[in-house]
N, C-alpha and C positions, 0 to 999 in steps of 0.2 A: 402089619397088614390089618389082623381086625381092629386095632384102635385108630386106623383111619377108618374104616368103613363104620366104627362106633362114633367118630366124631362127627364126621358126613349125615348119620343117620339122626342125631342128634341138634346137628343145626338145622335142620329140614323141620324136624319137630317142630323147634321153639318159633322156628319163621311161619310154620302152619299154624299152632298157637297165636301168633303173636295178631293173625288176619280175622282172629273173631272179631264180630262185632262188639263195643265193646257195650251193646242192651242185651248181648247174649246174656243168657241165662248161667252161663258156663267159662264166660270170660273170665272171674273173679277166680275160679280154679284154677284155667288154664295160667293165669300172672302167678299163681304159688307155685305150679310145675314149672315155668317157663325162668323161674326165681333161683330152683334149683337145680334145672338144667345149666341155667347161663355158671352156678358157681361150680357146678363141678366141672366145667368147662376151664373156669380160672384156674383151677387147683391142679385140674389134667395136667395145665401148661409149665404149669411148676412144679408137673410132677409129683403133687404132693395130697391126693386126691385124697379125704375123710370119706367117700362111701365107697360101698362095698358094690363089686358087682353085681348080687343080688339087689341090691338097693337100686342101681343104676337100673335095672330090670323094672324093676317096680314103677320109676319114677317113669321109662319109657311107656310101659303099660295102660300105666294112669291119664299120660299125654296123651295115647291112643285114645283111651278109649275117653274122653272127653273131646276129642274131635268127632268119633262117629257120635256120640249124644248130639254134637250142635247141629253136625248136619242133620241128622232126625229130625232135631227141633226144628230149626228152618225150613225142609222139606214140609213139615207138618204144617208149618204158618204159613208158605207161600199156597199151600192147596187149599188152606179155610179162605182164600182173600177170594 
């Protein structure tokens, strides 16, 4: 059960990721997140996964919280225009 709800939560990421722009400021992060979300995703599937849950944490985190940075960032440059 939670490693569907882990995988679910996981492909939503990389697809939220994947919609920056890519003049964002934050794109260039989010492709290194979204680099290692997609492999632990291959390795899930074979079972054969190298990171650690706490790792997977982390890398979710990280996804996070460079999505709310871009929206920041865009919120901040659509109100100077």
């Amino acid at each position: 059960m939670w490693r569907d709800y882990e995988t679910k939560q996981i492909n939503l990421l990389i697809d939220r990721l994947e919609r920056l722009s890519a003049d964002s400021i934050w794109s260039h992060w989010a492709s290194g997140i979204r680099g290692s979300l997609f492999g632990y995703l291959e390795d899930y599937e074979g079972r054969d996964s190298k990171l650690t849950l706490k790792e997977l944490e982390s890398l979710l985190e990280r996804g996070n919280y460079i999505l709310e940075q871009a929206i920041k960032h865009s919120l901040i440059k659509q109100r100077t225009k």
